[in-house]
C-alpha positions in Angstrom: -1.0 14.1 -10.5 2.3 15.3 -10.9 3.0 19.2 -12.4 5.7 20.7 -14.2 6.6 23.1 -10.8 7.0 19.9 -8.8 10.2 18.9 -11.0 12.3 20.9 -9.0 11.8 19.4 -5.6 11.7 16.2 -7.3 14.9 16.6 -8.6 15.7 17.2 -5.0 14.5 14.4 -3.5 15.6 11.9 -6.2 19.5 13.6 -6.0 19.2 12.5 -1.8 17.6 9.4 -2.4 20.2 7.9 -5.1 23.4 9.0 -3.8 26.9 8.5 -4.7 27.8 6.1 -2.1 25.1 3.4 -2.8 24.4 4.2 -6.6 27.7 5.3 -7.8 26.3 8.4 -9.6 27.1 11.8 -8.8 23.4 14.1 -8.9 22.7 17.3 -8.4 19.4 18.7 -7.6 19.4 20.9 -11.1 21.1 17.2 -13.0 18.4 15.0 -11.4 15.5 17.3 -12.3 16.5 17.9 -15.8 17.1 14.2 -15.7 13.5 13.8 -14.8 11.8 16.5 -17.1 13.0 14.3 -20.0 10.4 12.1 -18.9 7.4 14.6 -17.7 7.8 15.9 -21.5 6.8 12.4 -23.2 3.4 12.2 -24.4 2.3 9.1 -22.8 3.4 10.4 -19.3 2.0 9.5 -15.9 3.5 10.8 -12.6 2.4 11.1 -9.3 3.8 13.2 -6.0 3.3 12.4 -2.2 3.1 15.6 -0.5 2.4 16.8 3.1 1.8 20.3 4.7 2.6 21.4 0.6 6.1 20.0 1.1 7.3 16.7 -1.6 8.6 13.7 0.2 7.8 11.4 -3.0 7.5 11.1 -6.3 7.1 8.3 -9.2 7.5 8.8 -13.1 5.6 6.6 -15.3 5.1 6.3 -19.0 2.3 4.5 -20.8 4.0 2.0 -23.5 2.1 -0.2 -26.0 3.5 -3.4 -26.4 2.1 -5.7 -29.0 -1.7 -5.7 -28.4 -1.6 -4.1 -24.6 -0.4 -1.2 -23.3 1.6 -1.3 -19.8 2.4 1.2 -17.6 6.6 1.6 -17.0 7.8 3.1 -14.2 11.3 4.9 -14.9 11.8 6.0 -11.7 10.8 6.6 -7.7 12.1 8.3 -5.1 10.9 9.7 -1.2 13.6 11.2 0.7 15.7 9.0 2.6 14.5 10.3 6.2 10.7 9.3 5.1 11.8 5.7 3.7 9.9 3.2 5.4 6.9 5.2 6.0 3.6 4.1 3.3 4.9 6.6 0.6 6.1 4.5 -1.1 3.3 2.2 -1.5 1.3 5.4 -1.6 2.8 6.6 -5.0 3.0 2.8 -6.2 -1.1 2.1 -5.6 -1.7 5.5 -7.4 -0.1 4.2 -10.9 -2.3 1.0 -9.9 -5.1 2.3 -9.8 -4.6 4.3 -12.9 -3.5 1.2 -14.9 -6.7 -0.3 -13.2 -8.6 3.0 -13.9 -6.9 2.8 -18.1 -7.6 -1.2 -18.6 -3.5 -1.5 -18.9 -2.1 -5.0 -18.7 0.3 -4.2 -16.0 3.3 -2.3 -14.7 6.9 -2.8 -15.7 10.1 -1.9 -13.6 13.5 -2.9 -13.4 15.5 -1.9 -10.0 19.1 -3.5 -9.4 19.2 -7.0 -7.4 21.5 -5.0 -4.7 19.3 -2.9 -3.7 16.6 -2.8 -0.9 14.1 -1.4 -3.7 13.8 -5.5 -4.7 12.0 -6.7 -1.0 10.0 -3.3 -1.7 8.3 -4.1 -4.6 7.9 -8.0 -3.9 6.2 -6.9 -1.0 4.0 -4.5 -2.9 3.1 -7.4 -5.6 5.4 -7.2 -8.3 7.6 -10.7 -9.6 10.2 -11.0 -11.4 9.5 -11.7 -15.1 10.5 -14.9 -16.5 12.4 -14.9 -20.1 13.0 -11.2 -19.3 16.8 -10.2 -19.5 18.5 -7.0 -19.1 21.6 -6.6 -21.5 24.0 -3.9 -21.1 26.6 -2.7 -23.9 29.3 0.2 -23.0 
C-alpha cells in the first residue's frame, strides 16, 4: 500500500513517465505530486507502489466508486519510470488493485487511457476491453 511519504517520488516518476513530447503537458516533479495528493486525500482511496532496494519505480492511484448497486474500483492514474517500462511492474501494480477488487467483492475496474498511446496493447493484454455504450465527451 501506498503512503503519504511516497507522493514525492511518485510525483517524480509520473513527471518522467508523461512527458511533454508524447503527452503535451508540461510536469514538474512538485506539479505531478500535488497533482497526485489530490487523489491520496479522497476517502475511498487505494494506491499501490512497486519498489526495489527501497527505491519507487511504479506506482498506481485508485479510488473506490459506487455506481448504482456495485462499487468499482477506478484507476486515475499509473506510472513506472520510463527506463523500467516493459519489465512486470506494470502488471505488478495492476494485479495488486485486482486482487483488492477480488479481496472487496467490487464489480470491476474502470480506466480510460488515450487510443494513441501504447498504454491501450498494455492493458488489453493485462484483461481489460473496451466498454461498449461508454463514451468520453470533452467540453473546453
Amino acid at each position: 500500500m501506498m503512503r503519504h511519504s511516497d507522493l514525492a517520488q511518485c510525483g517524480m516518476i509520473y513527471a518522467k513517465a508523461f512527458p511533454m513530447e508524447h503527452w503535451g503537458i508540461d510536469w514538474t516533479t512538485e506539479r505531478a505530486a500535488e497533482y497526485l495528493l489530490d487523489f491520496f486525500e479522497q476517502k475511498r482511496f487505494v494506491g499501490y507502489v512497486y519498489e526495489e532496494n527501497e527505491t519507487l519505480l511504479g506506482c498506481i492511484f485508485a479510488l473506490c466508486r459506487i455506481s448504482g448497486s456495485k462499487e468499482e474500483l477506478y484507476i486515475h492514474e499509473m506510472a513506472v519510470l520510463p527506463e523500467r517500462q516493459g519489465q512486470g511492474i506494470g502488471k505488478q501494480l495492476l494485479d495488486a488493485v485486482k486482487g483488492y477488487c477480488k479481496e472487496k467483492g467490487l464489480a470491476g475496474i474502470v480506466l480510460y487511457t488515450s487510443k494513441y498511446a501504447p498504454a491501450a496493447r498494455f492493458y488489453e493484454n493485462n484483461g481489460f476491453q473496451l466498454s461498449d455504450g461508454t463514451i468520453c465527451m470533452y467540453c473546453e
